[in-house]
C-alpha positions in Angstrom: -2.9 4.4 -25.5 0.7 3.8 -23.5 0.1 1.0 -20.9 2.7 1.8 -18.2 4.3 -1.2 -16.8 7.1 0.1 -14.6 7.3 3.2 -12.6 10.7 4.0 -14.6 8.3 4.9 -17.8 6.8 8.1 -15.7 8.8 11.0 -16.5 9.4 13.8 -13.9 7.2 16.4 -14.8 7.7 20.5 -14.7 4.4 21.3 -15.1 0.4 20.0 -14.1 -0.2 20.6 -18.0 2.7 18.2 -19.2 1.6 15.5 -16.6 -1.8 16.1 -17.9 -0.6 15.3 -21.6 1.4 12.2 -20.5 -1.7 11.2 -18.3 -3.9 11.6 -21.6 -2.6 9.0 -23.5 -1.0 6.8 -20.5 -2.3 4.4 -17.9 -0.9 2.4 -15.2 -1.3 -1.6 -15.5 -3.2 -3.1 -13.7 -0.8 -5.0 -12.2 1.4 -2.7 -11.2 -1.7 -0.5 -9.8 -1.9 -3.8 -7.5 1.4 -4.3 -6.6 1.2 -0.6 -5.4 -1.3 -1.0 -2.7 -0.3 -1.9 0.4 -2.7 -4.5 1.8 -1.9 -4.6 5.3 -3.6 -6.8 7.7 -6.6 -4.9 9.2 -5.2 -5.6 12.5 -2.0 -4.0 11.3 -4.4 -0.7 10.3 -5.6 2.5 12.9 -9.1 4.2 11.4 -8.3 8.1 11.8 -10.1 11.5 10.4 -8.4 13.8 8.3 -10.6 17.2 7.9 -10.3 18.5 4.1 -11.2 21.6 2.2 -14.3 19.8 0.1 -12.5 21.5 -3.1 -9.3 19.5 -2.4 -11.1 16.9 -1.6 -13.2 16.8 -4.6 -9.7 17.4 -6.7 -8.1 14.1 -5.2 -11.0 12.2 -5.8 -11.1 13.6 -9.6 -7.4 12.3 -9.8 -7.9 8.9 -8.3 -10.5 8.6 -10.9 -9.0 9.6 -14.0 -5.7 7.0 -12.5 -8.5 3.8 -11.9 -7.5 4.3 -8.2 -10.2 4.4 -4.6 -9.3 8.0 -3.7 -8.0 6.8 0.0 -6.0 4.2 -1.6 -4.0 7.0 -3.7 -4.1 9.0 -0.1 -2.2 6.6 1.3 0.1 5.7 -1.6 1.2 9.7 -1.8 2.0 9.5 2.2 4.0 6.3 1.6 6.0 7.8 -0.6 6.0 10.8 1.0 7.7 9.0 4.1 10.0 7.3 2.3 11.5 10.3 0.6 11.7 12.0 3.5 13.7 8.5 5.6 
């Protein structure tokens, strides 16, 4: 099993079947899994509802699993990077 240490060791992938072969025999540190979560002051934090197709829903959830992850966590995360790509 690869332990992942930096995000520089996760290729771009083509496909959902080669990330799903990398993902097989990878996983992210623990530490960097940390570093990666933004822990902003709960004053610093608005509560709001996002409606989601249950299947969708139940697919992120199944990722967040398989990557050690609290599935709004990962939400967050993607929209983080998400918004910075697009800055």
């Amino acid at each position: 099993m690869k332990i992942i240490t930096t995000w520089s060791e996760i290729p771009a992938f083509d496909t959902e079947e080669e990330e799903a072969v990398f993902w097989s025999d990878a996983r992210l540190d623990s530490r960097l899994m940390n570093a990666s979560i933004l822990k902003a002051d709960a004053r610093e934090s608005t509560t709001i509802t996002l409606r989601f197709d249950p299947r969708m829903l139940a697919r992120i959830k199944r990722v967040a699993r398989s990557r050690y992850l609290n599935y709004q966590s990962m939400i967050k995360q993607w929209l983080s990077e998400r918004l910075e790509k697009e800055i």
